[in-house]
N, C-alpha and C positions, 0 to 999 in steps of 0.2 A: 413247782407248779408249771404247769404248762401252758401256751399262751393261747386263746381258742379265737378265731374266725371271727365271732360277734364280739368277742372284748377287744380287741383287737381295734376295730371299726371306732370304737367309743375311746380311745386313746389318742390327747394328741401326740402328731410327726415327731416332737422331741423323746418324748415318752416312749414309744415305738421303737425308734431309732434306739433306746438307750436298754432293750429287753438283749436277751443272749442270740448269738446263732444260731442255736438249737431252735431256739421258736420262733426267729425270724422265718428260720427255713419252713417249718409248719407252717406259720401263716401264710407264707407264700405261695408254697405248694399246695396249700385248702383254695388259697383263690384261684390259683393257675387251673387248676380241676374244676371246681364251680362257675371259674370262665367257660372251661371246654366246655362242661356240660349245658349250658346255658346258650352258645353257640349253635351247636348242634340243637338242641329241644326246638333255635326259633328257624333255623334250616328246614327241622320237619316240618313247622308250622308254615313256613312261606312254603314250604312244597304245597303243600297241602292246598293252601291259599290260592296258589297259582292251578293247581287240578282243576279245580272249583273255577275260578274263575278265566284264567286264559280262554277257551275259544267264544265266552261270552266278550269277554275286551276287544279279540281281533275281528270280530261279527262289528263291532260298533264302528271300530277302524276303517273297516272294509269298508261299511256303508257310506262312511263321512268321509273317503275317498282319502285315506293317508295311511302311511303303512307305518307311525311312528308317532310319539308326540302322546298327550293325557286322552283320556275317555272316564266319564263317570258316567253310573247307574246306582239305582239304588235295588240290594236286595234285601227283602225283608226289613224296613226302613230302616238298613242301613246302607250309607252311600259309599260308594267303592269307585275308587279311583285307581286305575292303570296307566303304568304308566311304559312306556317301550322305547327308551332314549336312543340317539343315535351315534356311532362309536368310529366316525370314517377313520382310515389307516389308508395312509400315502407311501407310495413306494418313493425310495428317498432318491433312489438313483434316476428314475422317471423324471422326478420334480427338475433333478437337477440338470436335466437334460433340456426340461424345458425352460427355466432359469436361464443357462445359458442362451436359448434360443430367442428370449427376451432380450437380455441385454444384446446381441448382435443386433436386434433389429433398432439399438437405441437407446430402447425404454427399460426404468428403473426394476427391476424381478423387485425389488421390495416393498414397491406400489400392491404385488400380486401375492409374495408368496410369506409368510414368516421363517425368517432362517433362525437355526440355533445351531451353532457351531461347538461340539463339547469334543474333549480326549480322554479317552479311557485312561483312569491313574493306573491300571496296571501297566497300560506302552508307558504312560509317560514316567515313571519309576524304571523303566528300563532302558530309559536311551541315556545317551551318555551327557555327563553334565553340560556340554557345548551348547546340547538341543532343549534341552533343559532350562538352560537361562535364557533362550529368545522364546521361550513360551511365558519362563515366569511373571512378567508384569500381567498377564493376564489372567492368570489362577489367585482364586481366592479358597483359601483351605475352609469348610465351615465344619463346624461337628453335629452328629446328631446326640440325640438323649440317649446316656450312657443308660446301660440295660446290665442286672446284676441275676445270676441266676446262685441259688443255694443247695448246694448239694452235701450228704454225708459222702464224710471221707471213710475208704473201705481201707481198713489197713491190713 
């Protein structure tokens, strides 16, 4: 018997976990699909949404003198809310340019700026163990959620 999508859902994680490969892999591959499609269907739909409403939202923006931030209207009693967040990007070498120009004149850059210091694990798995251990006190290894994908084997 084969294990389908909706019985699936009505099983508990133990029961699941204890069915064959074979129809793990089904189920999964039913949901990975009905993800995508379901993705996509609400894609079309925000486009849509966004057609429809975009240059009424930036007409409101305009008026109320801001190029970013919420606007509600209502159309057809329903009320629609836009919203056009803001996404600033700092040049790093800029910052750091004026960082330094800060502290000469003094005063603390971390009064002004937030720093985050990171190293790429690919250099740092390739320098040699010397360089390695005056970094180690500061690296903390963490994992994310392990991800399993089910495929048939072609032989």
């Amino acid at each position: 018997m084969s294990l389908s999508l909706e019985h699936a859902q009505l099983m508990s994680i133990g029961d699941l976990a204890s069915a064959s490969a074979a129809d793990l892999q089904q189920v999964q591959d039913e949901a990975a699909e009905l993800l995508r499609k379901s993705k996509a269907l609400k894609d079309w739909i925000d486009g849509a949404v966004a057609l429809k409403y975009e240059q009424r939202a930036q007409a409101i923006r305009q008026e109320q003198g801001k190029d970013t931030g919420k606007v509600h209207f209502v159309d057809d009693g329903i009320r629609v809310t836009s919203e056009l967040s803001k996404r600033p990007e700092w040049d790093q070498q800029k910052l750091a340019e004026i960082a330094k120009r800060i502290a000469e004149a003094g005063d603390d850059p971390a009064e002004f700026i937030d720093v985050a210091y990171k190293v790429s694990e690919r250099k740092y798995t390739a320098w040699p163990e010397s360089l390695r251990a005056a970094f180690e006190p500061a690296r903390t290894l963490k994992t994310g959620k392990p991800t399993f994908h089910l495929e048939t084997v072609k032989e």
